[in-house]
C-alpha positions, 0 to 999 in steps of 0.5 A: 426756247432760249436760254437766259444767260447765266441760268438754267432758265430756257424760256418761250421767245415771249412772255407773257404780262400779267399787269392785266390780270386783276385789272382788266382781265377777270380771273375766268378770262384770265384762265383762258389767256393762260391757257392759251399762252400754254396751248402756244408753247408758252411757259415765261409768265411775268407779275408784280406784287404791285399789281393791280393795286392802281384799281380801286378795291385792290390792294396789291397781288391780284395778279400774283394770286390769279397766276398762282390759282391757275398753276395751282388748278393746272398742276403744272407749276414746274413746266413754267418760269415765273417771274416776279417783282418786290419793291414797289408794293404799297406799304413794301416800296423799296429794298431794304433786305426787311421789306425783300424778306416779307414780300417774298413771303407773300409772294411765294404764299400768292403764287401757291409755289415753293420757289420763284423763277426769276425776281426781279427788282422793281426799281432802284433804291438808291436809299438802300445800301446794294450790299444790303439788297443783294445780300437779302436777295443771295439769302433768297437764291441760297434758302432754295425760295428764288433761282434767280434775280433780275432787275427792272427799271435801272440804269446802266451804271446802277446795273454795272455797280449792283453786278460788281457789288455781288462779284466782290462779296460773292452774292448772286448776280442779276441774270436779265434786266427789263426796261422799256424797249420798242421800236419808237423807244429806243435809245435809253436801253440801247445807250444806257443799258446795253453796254452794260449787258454786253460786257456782262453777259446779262439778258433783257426781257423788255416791256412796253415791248408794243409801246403800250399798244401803239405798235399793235397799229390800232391808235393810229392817227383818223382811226376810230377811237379803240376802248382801252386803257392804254389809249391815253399813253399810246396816243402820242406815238401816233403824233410824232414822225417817228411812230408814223413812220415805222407803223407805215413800215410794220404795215408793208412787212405784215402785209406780206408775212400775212400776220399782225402788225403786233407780230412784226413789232415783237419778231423785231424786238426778239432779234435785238442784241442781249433780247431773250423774250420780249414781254407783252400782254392781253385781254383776250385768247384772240388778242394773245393770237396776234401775238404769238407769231412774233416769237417765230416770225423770222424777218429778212435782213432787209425787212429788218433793215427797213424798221432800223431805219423807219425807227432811226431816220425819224427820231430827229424828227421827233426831238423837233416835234416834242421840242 
């Protein structure tokens, strides 16, 4: 287990998504990828309200509620860390401290729990006074209905003036933020947001953490089409240097570890600076079964050199391409 900074929240070196539940993944299935998460050592489950609103038919929280039937049919609730997110919701998007305090509600009434673990903010309301945000956020972790905050899609200075905004009016402070970081993306978590969690002390639990499903090594450039939804958004790291480059890499080191190429993209990510747990999801028991070797794989200095420098030398390359 690791610790997330600034809290007593030790979790499992991955997380498990669960933007798929309710979307592509059933509630049978999904109890099954839960159970297996558990069976792992697993206890770090991230959700949204937002999700799976996206799917015809639904309006929001099927993920929410799926998880909190599970825990409810489980009885296990307190051995694990939930996180979930407001402001991005269908009829609840932004921060206002009235929109905070019913999405909590319904959050918490979905979950079937008392209490979350970490709530994080969706994205940025830049409408929205931060002295309004986390005042109604501080009034969550103070009534006992949240231990702790984060924050999801921000940037670097907006994360530096929300962490000064709760230190000057004594309001809780956001503990983790989650951007996207991977191997083929890089530079605005590394340029932006890092100094920030480094000069704080803030912890990073990134998404997109296989660059949804590139660095799985199944959307390779001549490889037979995959049926996924997530073939159209990992298609074009295949088709910049960058990605050909590091795949090529990935595949040398899981060849000689014997595990999934999946494995080595989370073992690297894990090890990154601020990084607690990278975030990844799946469909299947079998597909969480290539996963879960990342959160203990330990790579070689020079195994972790050479992906450095896969993901590194080639981004020059990708600039030119994209341009």
């Amino acid at each position: 287990m690791v610790a997330i900074a600034h809290s007593e929240l030790d979790v499992f070196p991955l997380c498990l998504g669960g933007s798929v539940f309710g979307w592509t993944v059933d509630e049978q299935t999904s109890f099954r990828v839960l159970d297996a998460y558990a069976d792992a050592g697993g206890n770090f489950i991230d959700t949204a309200d937002s999700y799976s609103q996206w799917v015809p038919g639904n309006t929001g929280g099927e993920s929410e509620s799926i998880l909190g039937n599970w825990l409810a049919a489980r009885g296990r609730r307190d051995r694990f860390v939930i996180a979930t997110k407001v402001g991005r919701l269908n009829g609840l998007s932004g921060l206002t401290a009235k929109i905070v305090q019913q999405a909590v509600e319904d959050s918490l009434r979905r979950l079937r729990t008392d209490h979350i673990d970490l709530y994080y903010t969706h994205a940025d309301d830049p409408g929205t006074p931060l002295e309004e945000t986390l005042g109604a956020l501080d009034a969550l972790v103070a009534a006992g209905k949240v231990r702790h905050i984060g924050a999801s899609n921000i940037s670097g200075p907006r994360l530096a003036e929300s962490l000064e905004v709760s230190k000057r009016s004594g309001l809780a402070s956001y503990v983790a933020v989650q951007p996207p970081y991977n191997l083929v993306e890089r530079e605005p978590f590394e340029s932006g947001i890092a100094p920030v969690c480094e000069r704080e002390g803030v912890s990073c639990v990134p998404y997109f953490a296989l660059a949804q499903g590139f660095l799985t090594g199944k959307y390779r450039e001549g490889a037979p089409a995959v049926a996924s939804v997530r073939t159209g958004a990992a298609q074009p790291y295949g088709e910049t240097p960058r990605g050909r480059t590091v795949l090529r890499a990935l595949d040398t080191i899981a060849a000689e570890h014997g595990t999934a190429v999946a494995a080595v993209a989370l073992a690297w990510l894990r090890v990154q600076p601020h990084v607690v747990a990278p975030l990844a999801s799946s469909r299947t028991p079998e597909q969480l079964a290539e996963l879960i070797p990342g959160a203990m794989l330990e790579l070689s200095p020079a195994e972790l050199q050479l992906l450095d420098l896969a993901s590194r030398t080639a981004a020059a390359d990708d600039h030119a391409h994209v341009g």
